[in-house]
DOSE-313735 format. One record per residue (C-alpha): residue number from 1; x, y, z. Coordinates in Angstrom, 1 decimal. Each point is the difference from the previous one (the first is absolute). Example, Ala and Ser with C-alpha at 12.3 -4.5 7.8 and 13.67 -1.06 7.14 Angstrom:
<1,<12.3,-4.5,7.8>>
<2,<1.4,3.4,-0.7>>
# end
This chain:
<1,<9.5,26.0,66.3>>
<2,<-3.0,-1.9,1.7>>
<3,<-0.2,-3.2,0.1>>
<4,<3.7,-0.8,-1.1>>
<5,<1.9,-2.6,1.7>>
<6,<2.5,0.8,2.5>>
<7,<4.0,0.0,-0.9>>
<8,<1.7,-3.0,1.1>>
<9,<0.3,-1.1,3.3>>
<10,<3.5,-0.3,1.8>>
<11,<1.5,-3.1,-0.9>>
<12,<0.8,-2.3,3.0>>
<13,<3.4,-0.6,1.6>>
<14,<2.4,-2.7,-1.4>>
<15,<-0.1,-2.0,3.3>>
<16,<-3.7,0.2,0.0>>
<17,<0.0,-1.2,-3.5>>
<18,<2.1,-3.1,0.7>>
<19,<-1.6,-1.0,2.8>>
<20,<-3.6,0.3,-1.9>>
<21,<1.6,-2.7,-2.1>>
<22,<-1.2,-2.7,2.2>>
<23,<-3.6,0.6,-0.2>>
<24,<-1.5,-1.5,-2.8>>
<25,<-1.5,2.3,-2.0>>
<26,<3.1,2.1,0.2>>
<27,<1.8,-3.1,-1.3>>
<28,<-1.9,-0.6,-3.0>>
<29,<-0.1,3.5,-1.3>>
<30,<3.5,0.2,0.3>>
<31,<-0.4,-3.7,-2.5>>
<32,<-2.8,1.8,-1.7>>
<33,<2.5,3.7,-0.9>>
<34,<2.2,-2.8,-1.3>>
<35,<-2.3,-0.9,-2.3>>
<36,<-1.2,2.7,-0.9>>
<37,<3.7,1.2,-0.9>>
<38,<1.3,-3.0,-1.7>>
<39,<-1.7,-0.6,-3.1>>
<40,<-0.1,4.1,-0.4>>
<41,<3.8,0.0,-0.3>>
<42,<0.0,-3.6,-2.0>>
<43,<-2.4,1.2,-3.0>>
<44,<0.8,3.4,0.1>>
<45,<3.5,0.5,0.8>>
<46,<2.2,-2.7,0.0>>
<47,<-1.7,-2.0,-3.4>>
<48,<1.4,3.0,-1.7>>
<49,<3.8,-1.6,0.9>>
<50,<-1.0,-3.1,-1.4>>
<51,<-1.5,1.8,-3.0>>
<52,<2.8,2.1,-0.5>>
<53,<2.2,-3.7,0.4>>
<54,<-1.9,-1.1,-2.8>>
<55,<0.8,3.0,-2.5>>
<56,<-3.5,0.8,0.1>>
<57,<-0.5,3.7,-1.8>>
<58,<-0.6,2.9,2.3>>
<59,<-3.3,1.1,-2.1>>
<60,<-1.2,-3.4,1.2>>
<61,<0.8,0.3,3.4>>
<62,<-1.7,3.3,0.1>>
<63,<-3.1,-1.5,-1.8>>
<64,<0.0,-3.2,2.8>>
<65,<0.0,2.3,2.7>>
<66,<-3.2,1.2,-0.8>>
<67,<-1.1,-3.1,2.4>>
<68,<0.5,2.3,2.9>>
<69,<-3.1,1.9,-1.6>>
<70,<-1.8,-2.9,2.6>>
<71,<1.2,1.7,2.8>>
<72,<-0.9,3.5,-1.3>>
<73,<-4.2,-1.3,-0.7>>
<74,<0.0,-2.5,3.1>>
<75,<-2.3,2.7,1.6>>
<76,<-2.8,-1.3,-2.4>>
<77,<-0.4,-3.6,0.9>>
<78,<1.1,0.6,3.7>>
<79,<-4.2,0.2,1.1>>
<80,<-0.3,-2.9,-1.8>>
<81,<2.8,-1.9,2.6>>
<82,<-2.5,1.5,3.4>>
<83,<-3.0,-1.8,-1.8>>
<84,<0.4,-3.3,-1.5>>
<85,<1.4,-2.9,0.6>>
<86,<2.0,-3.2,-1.2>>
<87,<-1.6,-3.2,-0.7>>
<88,<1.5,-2.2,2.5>>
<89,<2.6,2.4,1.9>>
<90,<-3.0,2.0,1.9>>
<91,<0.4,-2.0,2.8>>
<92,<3.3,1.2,0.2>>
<93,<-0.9,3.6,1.1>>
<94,<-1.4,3.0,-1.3>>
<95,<3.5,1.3,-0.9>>
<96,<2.4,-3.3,0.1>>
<97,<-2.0,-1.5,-3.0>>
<98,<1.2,2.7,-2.0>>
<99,<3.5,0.1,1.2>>
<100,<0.8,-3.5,0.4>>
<101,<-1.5,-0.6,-3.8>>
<102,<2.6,3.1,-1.3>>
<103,<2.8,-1.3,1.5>>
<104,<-0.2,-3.8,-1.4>>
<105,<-0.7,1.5,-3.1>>
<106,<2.7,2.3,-0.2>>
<107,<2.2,-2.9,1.4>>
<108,<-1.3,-1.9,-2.4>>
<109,<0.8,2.5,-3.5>>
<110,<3.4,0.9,1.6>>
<111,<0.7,-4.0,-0.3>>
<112,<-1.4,-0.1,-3.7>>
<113,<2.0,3.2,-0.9>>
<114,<2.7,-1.5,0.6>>
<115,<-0.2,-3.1,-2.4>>
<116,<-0.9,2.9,-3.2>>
<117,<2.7,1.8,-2.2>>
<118,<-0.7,3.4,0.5>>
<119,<0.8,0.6,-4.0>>
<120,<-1.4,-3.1,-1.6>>
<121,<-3.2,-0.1,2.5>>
<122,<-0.1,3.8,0.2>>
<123,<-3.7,0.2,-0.4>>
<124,<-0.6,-2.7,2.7>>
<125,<2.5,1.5,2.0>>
<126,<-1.7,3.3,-0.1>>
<127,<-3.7,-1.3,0.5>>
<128,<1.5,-1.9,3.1>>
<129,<1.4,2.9,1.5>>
<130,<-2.9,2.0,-0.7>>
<131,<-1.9,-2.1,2.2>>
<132,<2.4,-0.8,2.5>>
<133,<-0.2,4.3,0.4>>
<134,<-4.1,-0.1,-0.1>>
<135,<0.0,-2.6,3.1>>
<136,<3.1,2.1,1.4>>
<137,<-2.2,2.8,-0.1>>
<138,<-2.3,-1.7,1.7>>
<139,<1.6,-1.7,2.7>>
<140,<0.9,4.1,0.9>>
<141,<-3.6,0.8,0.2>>
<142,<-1.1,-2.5,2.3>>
<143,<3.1,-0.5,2.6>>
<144,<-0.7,4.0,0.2>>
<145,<-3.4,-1.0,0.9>>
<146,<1.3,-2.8,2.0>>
<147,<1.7,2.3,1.8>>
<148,<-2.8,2.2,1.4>>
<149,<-2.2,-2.6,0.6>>
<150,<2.3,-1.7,2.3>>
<151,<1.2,2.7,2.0>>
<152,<-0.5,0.1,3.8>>
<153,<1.8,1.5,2.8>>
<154,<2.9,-2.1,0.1>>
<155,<0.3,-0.4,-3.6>>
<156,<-0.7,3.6,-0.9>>
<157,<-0.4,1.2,-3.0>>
<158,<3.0,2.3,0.1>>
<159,<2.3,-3.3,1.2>>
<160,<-1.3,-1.6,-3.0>>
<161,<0.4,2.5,-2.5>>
<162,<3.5,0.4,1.0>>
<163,<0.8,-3.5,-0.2>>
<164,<-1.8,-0.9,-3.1>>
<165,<2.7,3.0,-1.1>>
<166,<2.6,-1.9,1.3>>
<167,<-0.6,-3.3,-1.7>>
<168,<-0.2,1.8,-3.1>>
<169,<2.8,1.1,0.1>>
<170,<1.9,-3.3,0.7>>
<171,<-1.5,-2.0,-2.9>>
<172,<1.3,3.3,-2.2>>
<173,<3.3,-1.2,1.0>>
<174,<-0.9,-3.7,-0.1>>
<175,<-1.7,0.5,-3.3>>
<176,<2.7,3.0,-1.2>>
<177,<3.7,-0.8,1.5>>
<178,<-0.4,-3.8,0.8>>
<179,<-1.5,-0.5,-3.8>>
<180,<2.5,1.7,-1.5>>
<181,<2.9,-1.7,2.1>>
<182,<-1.8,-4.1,-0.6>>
<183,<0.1,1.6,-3.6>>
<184,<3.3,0.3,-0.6>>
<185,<0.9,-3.2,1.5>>
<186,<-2.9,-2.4,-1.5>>
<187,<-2.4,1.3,-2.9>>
<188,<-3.2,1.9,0.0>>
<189,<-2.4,-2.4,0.0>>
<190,<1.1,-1.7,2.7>>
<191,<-0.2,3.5,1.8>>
<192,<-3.3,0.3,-1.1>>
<193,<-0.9,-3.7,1.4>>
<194,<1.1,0.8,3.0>>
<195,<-1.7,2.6,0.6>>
<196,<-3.3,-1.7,-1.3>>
<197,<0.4,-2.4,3.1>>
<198,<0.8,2.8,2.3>>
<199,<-3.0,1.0,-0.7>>
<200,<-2.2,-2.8,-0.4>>
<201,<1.6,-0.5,3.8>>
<202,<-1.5,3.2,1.0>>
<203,<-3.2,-1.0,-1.1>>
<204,<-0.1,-3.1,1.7>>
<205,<1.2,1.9,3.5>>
<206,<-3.1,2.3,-1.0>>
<207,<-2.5,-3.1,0.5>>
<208,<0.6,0.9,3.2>>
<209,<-0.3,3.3,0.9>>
<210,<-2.5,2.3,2.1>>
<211,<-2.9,0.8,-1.9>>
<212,<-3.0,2.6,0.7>>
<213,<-3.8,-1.1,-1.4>>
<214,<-2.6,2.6,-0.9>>
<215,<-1.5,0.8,3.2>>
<216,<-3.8,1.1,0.1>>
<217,<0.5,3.1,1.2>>
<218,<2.3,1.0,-3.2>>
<219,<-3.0,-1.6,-2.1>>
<220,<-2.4,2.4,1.8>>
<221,<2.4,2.8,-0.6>>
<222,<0.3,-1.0,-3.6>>
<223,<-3.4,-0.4,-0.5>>
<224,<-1.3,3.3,1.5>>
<225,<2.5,1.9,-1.8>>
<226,<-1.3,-1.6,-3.5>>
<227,<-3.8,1.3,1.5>>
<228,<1.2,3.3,0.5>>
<229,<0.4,0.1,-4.1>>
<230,<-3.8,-0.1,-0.3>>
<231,<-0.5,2.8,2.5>>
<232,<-2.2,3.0,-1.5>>
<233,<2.8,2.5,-1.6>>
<234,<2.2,-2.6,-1.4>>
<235,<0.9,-0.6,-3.6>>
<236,<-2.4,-1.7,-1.8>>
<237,<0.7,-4.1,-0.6>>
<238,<-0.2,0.5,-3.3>>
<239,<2.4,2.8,-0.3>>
<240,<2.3,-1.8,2.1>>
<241,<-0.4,-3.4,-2.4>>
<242,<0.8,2.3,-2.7>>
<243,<3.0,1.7,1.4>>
<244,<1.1,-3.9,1.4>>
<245,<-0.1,-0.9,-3.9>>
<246,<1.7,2.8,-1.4>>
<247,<3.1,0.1,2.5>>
<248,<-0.3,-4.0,-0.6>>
<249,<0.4,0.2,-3.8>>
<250,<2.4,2.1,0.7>>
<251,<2.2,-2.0,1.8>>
<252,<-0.5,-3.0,-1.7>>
<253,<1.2,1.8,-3.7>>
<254,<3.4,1.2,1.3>>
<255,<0.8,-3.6,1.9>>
<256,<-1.0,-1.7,-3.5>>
<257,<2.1,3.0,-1.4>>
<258,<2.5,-0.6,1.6>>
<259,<0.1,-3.6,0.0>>
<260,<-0.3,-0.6,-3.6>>
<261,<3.1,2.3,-0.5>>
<262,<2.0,-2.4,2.3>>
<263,<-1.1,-3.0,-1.7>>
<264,<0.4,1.3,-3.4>>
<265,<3.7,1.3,0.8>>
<266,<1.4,-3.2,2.0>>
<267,<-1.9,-2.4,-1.6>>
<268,<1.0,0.8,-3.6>>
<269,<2.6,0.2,-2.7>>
<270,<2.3,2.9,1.7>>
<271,<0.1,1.5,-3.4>>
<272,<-3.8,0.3,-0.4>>
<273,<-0.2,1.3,4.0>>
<274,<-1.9,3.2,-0.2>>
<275,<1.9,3.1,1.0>>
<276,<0.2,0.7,4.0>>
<277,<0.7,3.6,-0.4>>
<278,<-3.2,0.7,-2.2>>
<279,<-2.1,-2.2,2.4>>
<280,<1.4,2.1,2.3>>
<281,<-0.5,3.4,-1.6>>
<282,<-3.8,-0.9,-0.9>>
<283,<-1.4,-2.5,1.8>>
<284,<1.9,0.6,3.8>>
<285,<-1.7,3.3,0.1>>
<286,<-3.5,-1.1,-0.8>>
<287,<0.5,-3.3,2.3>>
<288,<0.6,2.7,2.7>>
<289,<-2.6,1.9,-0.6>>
<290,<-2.4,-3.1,0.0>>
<291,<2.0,-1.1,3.1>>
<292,<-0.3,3.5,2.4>>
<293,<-1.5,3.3,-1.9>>
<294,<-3.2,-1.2,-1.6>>
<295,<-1.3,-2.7,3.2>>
<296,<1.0,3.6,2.6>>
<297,<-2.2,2.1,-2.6>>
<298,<-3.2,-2.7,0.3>>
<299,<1.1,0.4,3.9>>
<300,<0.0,3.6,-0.2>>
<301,<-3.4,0.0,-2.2>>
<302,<-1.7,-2.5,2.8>>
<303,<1.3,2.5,3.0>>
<304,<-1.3,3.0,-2.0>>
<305,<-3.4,-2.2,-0.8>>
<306,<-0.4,-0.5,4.0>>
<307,<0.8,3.7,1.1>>
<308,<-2.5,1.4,-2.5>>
<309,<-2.7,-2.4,0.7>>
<310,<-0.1,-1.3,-3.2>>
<311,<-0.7,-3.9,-1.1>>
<312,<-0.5,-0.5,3.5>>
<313,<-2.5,-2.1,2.0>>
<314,<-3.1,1.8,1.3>>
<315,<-0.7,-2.9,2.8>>
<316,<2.0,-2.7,0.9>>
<317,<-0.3,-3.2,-2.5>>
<318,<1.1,-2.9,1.4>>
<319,<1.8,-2.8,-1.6>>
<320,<-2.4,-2.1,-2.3>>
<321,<2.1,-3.2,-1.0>>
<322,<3.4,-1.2,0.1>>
<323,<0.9,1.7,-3.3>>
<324,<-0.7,3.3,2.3>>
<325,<2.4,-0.9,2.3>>
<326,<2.5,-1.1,-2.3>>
<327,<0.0,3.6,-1.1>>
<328,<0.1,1.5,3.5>>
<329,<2.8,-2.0,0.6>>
<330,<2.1,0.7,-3.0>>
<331,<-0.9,3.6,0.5>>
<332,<1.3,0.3,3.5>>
<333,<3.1,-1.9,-0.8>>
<334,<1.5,1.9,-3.0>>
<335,<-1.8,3.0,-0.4>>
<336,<-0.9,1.4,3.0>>
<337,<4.0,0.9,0.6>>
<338,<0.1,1.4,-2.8>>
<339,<-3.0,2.2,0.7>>
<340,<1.3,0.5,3.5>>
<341,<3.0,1.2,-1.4>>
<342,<-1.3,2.5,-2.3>>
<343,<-2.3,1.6,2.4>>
<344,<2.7,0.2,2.7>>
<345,<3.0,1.6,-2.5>>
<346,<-1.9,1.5,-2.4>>
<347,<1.6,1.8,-2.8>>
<348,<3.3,-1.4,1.5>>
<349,<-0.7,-3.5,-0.5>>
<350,<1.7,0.9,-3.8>>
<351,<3.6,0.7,1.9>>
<352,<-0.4,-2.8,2.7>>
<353,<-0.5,-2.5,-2.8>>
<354,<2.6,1.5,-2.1>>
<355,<2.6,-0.2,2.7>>
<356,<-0.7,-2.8,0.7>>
<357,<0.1,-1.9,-3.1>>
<358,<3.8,2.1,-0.6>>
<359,<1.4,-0.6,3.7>>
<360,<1.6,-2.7,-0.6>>
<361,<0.6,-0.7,-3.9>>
<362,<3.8,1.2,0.1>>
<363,<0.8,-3.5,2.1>>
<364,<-3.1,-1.7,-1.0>>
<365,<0.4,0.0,-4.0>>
<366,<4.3,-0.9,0.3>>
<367,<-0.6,-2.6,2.3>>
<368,<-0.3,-2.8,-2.0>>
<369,<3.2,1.1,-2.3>>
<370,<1.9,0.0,3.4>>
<371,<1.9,-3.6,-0.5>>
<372,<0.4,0.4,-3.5>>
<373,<1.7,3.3,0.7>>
<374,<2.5,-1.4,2.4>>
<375,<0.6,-3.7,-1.7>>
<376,<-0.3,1.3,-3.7>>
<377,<0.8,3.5,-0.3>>
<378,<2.4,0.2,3.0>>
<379,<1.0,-3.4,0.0>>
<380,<0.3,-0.5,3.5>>
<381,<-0.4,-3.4,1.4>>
<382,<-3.5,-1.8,1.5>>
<383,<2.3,-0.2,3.2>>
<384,<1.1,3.5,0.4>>
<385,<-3.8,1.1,-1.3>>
<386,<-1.0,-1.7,3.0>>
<387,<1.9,1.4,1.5>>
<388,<-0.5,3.4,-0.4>>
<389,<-4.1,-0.1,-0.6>>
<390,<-0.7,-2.1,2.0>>
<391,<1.8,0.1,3.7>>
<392,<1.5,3.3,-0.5>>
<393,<-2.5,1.2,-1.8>>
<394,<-2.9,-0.8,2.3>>
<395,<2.2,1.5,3.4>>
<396,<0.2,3.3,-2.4>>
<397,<-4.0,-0.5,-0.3>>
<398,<-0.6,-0.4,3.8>>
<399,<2.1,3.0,0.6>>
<400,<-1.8,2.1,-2.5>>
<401,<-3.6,-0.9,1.8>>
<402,<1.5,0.6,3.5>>
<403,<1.2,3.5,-1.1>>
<404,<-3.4,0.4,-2.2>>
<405,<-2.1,-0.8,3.5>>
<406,<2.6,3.0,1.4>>
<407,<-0.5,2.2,-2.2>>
<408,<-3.5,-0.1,0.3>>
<409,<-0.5,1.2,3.2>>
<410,<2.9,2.5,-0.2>>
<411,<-0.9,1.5,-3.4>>
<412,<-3.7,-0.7,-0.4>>
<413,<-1.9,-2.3,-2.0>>
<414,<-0.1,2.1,-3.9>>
<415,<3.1,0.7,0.5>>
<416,<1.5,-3.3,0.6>>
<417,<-2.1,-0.9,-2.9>>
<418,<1.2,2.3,-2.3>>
<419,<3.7,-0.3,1.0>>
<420,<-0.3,-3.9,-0.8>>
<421,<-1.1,0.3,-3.2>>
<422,<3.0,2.7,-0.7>>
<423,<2.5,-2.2,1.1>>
<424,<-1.9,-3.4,-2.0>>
<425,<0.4,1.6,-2.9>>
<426,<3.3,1.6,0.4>>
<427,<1.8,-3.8,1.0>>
<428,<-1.0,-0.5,-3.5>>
<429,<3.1,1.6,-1.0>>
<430,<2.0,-2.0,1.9>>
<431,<-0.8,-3.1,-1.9>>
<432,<0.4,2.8,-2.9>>
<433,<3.7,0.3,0.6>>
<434,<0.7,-4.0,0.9>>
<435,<-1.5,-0.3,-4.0>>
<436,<2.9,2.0,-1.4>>
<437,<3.3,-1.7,2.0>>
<438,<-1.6,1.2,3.8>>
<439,<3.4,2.6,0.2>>
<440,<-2.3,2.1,2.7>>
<441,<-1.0,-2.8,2.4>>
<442,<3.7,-1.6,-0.2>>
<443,<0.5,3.6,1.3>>
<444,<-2.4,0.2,2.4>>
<445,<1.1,-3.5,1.4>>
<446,<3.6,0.9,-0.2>>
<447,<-0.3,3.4,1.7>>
<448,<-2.1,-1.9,3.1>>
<449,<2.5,-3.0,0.3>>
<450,<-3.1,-2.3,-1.0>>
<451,<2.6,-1.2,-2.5>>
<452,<2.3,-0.9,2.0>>
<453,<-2.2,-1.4,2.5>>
<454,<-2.0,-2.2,-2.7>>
<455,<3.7,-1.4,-1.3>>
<456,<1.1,-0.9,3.0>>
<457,<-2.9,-2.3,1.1>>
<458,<0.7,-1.6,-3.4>>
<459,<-1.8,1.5,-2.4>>
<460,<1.2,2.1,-3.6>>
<461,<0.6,3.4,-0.1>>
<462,<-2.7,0.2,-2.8>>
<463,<-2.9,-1.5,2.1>>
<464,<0.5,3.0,2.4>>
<465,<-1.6,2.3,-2.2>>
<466,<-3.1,-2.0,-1.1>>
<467,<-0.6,-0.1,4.2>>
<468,<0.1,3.5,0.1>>
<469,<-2.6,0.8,-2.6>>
<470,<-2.6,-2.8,1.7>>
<471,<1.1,1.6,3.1>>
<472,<-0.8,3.4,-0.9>>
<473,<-3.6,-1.3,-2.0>>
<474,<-0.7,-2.2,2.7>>
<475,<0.2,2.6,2.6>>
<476,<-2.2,2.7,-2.0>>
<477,<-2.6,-3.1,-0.9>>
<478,<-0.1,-0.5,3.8>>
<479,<-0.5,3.8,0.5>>
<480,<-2.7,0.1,-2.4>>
<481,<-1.6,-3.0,0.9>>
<482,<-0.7,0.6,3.7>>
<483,<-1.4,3.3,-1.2>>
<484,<-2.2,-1.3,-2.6>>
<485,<-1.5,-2.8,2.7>>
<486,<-0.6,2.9,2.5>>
<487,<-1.6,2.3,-2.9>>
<488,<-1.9,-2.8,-1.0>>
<489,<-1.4,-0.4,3.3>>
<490,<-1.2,2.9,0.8>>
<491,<-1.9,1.0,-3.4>>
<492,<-2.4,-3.3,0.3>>
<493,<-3.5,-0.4,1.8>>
<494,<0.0,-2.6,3.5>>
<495,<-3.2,-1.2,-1.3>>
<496,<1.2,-0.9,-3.3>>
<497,<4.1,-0.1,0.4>>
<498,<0.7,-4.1,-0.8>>
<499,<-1.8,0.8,-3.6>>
<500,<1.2,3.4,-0.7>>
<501,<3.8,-0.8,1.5>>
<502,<0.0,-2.7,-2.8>>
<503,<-1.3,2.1,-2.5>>
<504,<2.6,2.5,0.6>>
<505,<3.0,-2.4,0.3>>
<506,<-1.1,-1.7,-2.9>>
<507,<-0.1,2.9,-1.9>>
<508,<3.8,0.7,0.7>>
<509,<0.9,-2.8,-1.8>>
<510,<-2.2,0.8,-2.9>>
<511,<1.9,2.4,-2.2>>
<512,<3.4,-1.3,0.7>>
<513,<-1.0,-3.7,-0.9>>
<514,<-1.7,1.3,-3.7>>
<515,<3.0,2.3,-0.8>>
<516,<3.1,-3.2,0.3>>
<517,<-0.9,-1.6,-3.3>>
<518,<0.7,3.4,-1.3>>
<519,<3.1,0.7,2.4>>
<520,<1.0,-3.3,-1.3>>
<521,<0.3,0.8,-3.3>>
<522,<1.8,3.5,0.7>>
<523,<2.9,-1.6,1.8>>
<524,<-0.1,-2.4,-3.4>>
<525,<0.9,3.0,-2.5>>
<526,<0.6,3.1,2.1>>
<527,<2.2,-1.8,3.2>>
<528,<-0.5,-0.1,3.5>>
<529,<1.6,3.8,1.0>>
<530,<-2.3,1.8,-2.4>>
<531,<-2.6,-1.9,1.4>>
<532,<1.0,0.7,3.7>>
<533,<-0.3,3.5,-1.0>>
<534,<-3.4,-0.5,-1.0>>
<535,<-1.2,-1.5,3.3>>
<536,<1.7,2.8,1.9>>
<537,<-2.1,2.7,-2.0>>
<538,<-3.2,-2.5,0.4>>
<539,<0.7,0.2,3.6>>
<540,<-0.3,3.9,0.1>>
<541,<-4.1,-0.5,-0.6>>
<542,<0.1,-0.9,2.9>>
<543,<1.7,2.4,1.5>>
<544,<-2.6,2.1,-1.4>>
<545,<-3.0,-1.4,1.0>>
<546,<1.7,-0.1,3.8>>
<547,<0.1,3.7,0.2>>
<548,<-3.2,0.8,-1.1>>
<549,<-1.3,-3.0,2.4>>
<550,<1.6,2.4,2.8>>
<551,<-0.9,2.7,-0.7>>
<552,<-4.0,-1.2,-0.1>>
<553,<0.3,-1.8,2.9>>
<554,<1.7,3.3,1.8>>
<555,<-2.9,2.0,-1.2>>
<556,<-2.7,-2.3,1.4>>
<557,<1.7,-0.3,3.4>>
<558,<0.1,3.7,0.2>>
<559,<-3.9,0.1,-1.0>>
<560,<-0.7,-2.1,2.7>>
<561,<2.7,1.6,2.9>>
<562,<-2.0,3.4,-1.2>>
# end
């Protein structure tokens, strides 16, 4: 495919890594992957513990996770985040203004979350978190941009990458594990305090960091790239305005959509909520299709426009006013990807999108019923949860990408791919059998002397089981995760990859984050196996979509070997 990024680069040594620590910028994306990783797992992972706590309904908690639905559309505002800037914080840096205001303000709803009832103050409660996961979402955007802009040849961007990994991963244990252990010996909200000033600390250490200004030679490059849309044979302004309106409308109904559903079900008499499951039904495929089809069939419409000569510029027409350039920019930044993408994939773009949107929804739409599953249903302890999530858990996950990266170069990329999303779905049966007694792990762990092992270093017998199903999803998440990073990669353009990498990740999160007001209410009336059943046939899209993805990407290497 031309013009399509290259896979990822071998990641550095340990040693190298560790010793990289004591540069700078190394140091504070390490802080800056913490970060990023801490409020992710605070709002939407570990609030769902507290919620569950607090006897809070399942329906609800489905309905409140629709809040990650700001790191599924972050991709829209993230051009805004390159352009302007914050009344008073500019001097701090092109990128640091941004992060350094996130952070306080994260720090600063985690500390007022925890002074709210999550059942008497459920409305506030919910509006807070909502905008704790906007300026979450945020914070991501930018330290990625952070990231790039700072890299040099010490601090390279593969060191950085790497460690920004690495600190995520701590603060998933520091805001996972350690959360759930200061749980079960204090309270929640003085977890939640806690971690407010851990992160208002961060953002105080982020005063300091390294930052990168705008130099003029990227303005130049900016600038001659925005004249290049005023060349003879490109799309007309006023064509382009159009199209920037409709895909604009677009996107702004299903966020309002979306959002007035939220309000209207936490913010409400639970008895007058409006049903999740018809929302669902009738509104999550049209938000979808307002979302991804119909903005990739104005794309398509524009790249057919340009090939045919048609509504195109017969000289070139220069930029008239600011309202022209406000244009040019907007169209360059959101729909020139798409357009890009389109004309690149072609008839394909349907199964790209598809599979990507269905990747990762068997993990993605269960994962905020996780704690409530092993407190409520299960009725394991916040201890042994942390257990088993969290530090066990997470070794099972590293594992999984370590034999992922493996299989990738032993097996190929498709077939990694597709392999991943087999075994995703299939660990959904796991979970399956722990929701009707868990006879078949306690088997499983018996028959390996994981039992044995796990009662000896003072554990139950019981909690044995629950490790191996985490084990055995963690793993296949790590297999299919690695995979999807590396497919993900490779299908995007260099000259548009930061814009189009977000769209696509965002979009992963997109279908899973609807569906779990729905899912919510399933596991209300139906119980959590049948509903385990149902994300294990979900998962099988996937599957799917995989196999046709390989076999089209077969075909075209062929075409271009012959």
């Amino acid at each position: 495919m031309p013009e399509s990024a290259a896979q990822t680069p071998e990641k550095p040594g340990w040693k190298r890594i560790l010793l990289a620590l004591g540069n700078r910028k190394t140091g504070y994306m390490a802080l800056f992957g913490f970060a990023a990783g801490l409020p992710y797992a605070l709002l939407l992972g570990t609030l769902y513990a507290w919620l569950s706590d607090a006897k809070v309904d399942l329906e609800t908690m489905g309905v409140f996770s629709l809040i990650g639905l700001a790191y599924a559309f972050k991709f829209l505002w993230s051009p805004l985040l390159d352009r302007l800037n914050l009344p008073l914080m500019r001097r701090l840096g092109r990128r640091k203004q941004w992060i350094v205001t996130a952070q306080l303000l994260l720090g600063a709803i985690l500390l007022v979350l925890s002074t709210l009832d999550p059942v008497g103050a459920l409305g506030w409660f919910s509006l807070l978190a909502g905008i704790g996961a906007f300026a979450s979402a945020t914070q991501d955007v930018v330290v990625d941009a952070w990231r790039v802009d700072v890299a040099d040849e010490t601090a390279t961007i593969d060191i950085l990458s790497t460690v920004y990994q690495m600190g995520y991963r701590v603060a998933a244990l520091i805001g996972g594990a350690f959360a759930l252990f200061l749980a079960e010996r204090t309270d929640w909200p003085a977890v939640y305090a806690t971690m407010g000033a851990i992160m208002a600390g961060v953002g105080l250490l982020a005063l300091f960091a390294p930052d990168t200004p705008q130099t003029v030679a990227r303005i130049g490059a900016d600038e001659a790239e925005l004249a290049e849309l005023r060349n003879a044979g490109e799309i007309s302004p006023k064509v382009r305005a159009r199209a920037m309106i409709l895909i604009g409308l677009l996107w702004a109904w299903a966020l309002i959509r979306v959002g007035v559903f939220m309000v209207q079900s936490l913010g409400g008499d639970p008895d007058q909520r409006p049903d999740s499951v018809s929302f669902i039904t009738t509104q999550g495929p049209l938000v979808v299709l307002a979302t991804v089809v119909l903005p990739a069939a104005v794309a398509a419409w524009l790249v057919h426009m340009k090939r045919t000569g048609r509504h195109v510029l017969a000289e070139a027409a220069p930029a008239r006013d600011a309202l022209d350039r406000i244009i040019d920019h907007g169209y360059r930044a959101l729909i020139l990807p798409l357009t890009d993408f389109v004309g690149r994939l072609g008839w394909a773009v349907i199964v790209v999108f598809g599979l990507v949107l269905t990747y990762r929804i068997t993990d993605a739409i269960w994962g905020s019923f996780a704690y409530p599953f092993y407190l409520g249903e299960l009725a394991y302890t916040k201890d042994e949860v942390a257990v088993a999530s969290k530090f066990f858990g997470v070794g099972a996950l590293m594992i999984g990408l370590a034999l992922g990266g493996t299989l990738l170069t032993v097996l190929g990329r498709m077939q990694t791919l597709t392999l991943g999303a087999m075994i995703a779905a299939l660990t959904n049966l796991l979970y399956a059998d722990l929701a009707v007694g868990g006879a078949r792990m306690a088997a499983v762990s018996d028959m390996t002397g994981f039992t044995w092992l796990v009662v000896h270093l003072g554990g139950e017998a019981r909690l044995a089981k629950l490790m191996v199903a985490i084990a055995g999803e963690n793993i296949a998440v790590g297999i299919a995760g690695a995979a999807f990073v590396a497919y993900l990669s490779s299908i995007v353009a260099k000259r548009y990859s930061a814009v189009q990498y977000a769209l696509l990740s965002s979009l992963t999160l997109l279908v899973g984050t609807l569906g779990r007001g729905a899912l919510g209410k399933m596991i209300e009336t139906d119980g959590y196996y049948r509903v385990f059943l149902l994300t294990t046939a979900i998962g099988f899209f996937a599957v799917a979509l995989c196999l046709v993805e390989w076999w089209r990407q077969a075909r075209l290497n062929r075409a271009v070997a012959g």
